[in-house]
ZAFIFI-848540 format. One record per residue (C-alpha): x, y, z; residue number from 1; residue in three letters. Coordinates in Angstrom, 2 decimals. Layout:
BEGIN
r c1 X&c2 Y&c3 Z&seq NUM&type ALA .
...
***
This chain:
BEGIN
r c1 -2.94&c2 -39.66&c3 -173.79&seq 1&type UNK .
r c1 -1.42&c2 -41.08&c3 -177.20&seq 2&type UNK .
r c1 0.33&c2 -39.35&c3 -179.82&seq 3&type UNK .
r c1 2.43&c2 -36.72&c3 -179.65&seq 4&type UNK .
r c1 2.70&c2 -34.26&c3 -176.65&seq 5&type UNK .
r c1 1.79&c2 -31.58&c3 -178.88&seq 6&type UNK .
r c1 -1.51&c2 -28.81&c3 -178.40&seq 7&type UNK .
r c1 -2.70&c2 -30.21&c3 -181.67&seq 8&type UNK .
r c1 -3.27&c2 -33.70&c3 -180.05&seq 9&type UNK .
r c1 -4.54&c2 -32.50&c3 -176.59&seq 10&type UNK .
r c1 -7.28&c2 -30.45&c3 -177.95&seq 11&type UNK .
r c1 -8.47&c2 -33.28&c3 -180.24&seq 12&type UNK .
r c1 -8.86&c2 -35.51&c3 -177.44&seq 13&type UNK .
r c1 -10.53&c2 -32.73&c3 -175.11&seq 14&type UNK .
r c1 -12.75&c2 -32.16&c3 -177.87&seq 15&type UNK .
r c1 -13.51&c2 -36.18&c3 -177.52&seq 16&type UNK .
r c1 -14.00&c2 -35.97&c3 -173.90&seq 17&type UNK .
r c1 -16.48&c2 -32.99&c3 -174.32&seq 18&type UNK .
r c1 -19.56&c2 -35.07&c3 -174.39&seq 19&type UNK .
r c1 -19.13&c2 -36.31&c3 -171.05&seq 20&type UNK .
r c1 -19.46&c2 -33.25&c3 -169.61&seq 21&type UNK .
r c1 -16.40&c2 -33.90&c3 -167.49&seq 22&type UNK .
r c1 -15.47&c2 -30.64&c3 -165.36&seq 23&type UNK .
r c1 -12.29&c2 -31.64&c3 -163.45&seq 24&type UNK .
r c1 -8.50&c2 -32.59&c3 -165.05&seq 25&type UNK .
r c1 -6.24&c2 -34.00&c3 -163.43&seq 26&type UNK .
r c1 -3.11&c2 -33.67&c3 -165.02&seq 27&type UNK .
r c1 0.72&c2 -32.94&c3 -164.89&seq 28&type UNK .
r c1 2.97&c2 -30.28&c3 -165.63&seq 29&type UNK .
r c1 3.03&c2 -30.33&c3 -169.39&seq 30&type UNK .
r c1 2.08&c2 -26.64&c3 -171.09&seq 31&type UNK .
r c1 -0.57&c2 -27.50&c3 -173.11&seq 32&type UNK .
r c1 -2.61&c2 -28.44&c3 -170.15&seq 33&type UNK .
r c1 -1.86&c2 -24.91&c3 -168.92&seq 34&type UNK .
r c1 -2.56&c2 -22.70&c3 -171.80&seq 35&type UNK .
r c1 -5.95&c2 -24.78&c3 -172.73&seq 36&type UNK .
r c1 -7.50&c2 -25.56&c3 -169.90&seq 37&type UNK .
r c1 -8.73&c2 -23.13&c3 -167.29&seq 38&type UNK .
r c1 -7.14&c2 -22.99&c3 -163.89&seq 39&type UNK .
r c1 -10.16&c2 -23.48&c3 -162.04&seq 40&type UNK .
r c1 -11.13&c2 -26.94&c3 -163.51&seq 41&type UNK .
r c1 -7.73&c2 -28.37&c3 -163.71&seq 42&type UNK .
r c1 -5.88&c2 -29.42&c3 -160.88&seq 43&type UNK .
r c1 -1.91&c2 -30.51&c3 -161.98&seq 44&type UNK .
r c1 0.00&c2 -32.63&c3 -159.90&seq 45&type UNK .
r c1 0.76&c2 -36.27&c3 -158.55&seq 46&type UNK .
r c1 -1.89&c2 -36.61&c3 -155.69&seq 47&type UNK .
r c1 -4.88&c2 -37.33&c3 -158.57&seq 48&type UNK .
r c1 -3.01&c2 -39.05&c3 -161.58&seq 49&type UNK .
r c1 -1.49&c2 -42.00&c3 -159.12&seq 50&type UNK .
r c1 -4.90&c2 -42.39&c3 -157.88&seq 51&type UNK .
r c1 -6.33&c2 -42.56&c3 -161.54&seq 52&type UNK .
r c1 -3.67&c2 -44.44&c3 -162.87&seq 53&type UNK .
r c1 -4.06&c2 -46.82&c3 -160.36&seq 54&type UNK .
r c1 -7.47&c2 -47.42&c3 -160.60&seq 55&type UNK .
r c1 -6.69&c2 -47.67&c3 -164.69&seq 56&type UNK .
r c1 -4.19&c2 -50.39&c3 -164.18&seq 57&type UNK .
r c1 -7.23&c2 -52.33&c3 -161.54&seq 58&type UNK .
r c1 -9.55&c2 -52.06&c3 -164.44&seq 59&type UNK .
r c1 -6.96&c2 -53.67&c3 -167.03&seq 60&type UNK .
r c1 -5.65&c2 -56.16&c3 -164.68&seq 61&type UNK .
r c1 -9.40&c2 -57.84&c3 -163.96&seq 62&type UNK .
r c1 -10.06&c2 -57.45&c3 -168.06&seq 63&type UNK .
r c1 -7.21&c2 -60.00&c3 -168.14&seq 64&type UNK .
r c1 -8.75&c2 -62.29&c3 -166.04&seq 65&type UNK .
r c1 -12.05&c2 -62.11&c3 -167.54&seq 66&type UNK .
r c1 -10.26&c2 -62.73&c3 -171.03&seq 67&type UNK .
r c1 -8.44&c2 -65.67&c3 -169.45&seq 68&type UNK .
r c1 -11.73&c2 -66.95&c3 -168.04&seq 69&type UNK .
r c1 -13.46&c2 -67.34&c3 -171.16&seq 70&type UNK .
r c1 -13.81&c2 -70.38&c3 -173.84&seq 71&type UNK .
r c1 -14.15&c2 -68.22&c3 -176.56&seq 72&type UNK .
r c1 -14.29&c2 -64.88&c3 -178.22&seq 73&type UNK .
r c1 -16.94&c2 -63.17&c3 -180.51&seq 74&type UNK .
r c1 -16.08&c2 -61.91&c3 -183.61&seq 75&type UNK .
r c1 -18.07&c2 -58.92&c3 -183.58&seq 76&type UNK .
r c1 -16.60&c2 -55.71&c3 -182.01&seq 77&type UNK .
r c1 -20.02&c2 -54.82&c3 -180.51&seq 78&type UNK .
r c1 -19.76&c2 -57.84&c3 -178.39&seq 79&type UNK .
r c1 -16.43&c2 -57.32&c3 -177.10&seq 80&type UNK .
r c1 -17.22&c2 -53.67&c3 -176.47&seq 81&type UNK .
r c1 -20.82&c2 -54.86&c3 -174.88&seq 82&type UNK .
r c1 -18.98&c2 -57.05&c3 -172.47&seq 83&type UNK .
r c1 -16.56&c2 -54.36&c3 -171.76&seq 84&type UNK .
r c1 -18.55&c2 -51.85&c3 -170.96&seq 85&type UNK .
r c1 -20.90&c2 -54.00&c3 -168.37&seq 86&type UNK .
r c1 -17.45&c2 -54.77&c3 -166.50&seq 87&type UNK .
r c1 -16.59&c2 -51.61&c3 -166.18&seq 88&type UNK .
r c1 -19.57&c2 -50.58&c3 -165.11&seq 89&type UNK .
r c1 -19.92&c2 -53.06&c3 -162.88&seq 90&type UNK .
r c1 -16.36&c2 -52.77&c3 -161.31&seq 91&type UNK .
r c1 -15.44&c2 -49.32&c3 -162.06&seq 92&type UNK .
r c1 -19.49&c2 -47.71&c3 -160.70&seq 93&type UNK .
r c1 -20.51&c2 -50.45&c3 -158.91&seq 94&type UNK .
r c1 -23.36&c2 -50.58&c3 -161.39&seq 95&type UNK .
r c1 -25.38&c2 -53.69&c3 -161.62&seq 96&type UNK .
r c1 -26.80&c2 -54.32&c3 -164.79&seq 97&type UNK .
***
């Protein structure tokens, strides 16, 4: 999460997560999490957010290569986030698209 670790913050970027439908949180200790987000779909601790963070540090790590792998860049931001997104969904999901 980025910005401050204040309530104001969290609940602008749960309200930016909302159209994903996601029902689970993994998160730790802090007190916003607690006082906004229901005990039944959040699950605090260490156990998830290693696994997550993890998995987020994969995903950057083989973005690297890719950007190392390649001649050139496109100037559009639609590209880069075109190109993104099919990694991720390839490596992330296992998608192939």
């Amino acid at each position: 999460m980025t910005g401050r670790r204040q309530d104001a913050v969290f609940l602008q970027r749960k309200a930016l997560m909302e159209p994903w439908g996601l029902t689970r949180f993994s998160t730790d200790y802090w007190g916003a999490y607690t006082r906004h987000l229901d005990a039944e779909v959040d699950s605090p601790g260490k156990r998830n957010t290693q696994k997550i963070e993890r998995k987020h540090l994969t995903v950057r790590t083989r973005i690297k290569h890719v950007v190392r792998k390649t001649i050139c860049f496109s100037k559009t931001t639609q590209m880069h986030d075109i190109v993104i997104g099919l990694f991720v969904n390839r490596y992330a999901f296992g998608l192939l698209i």
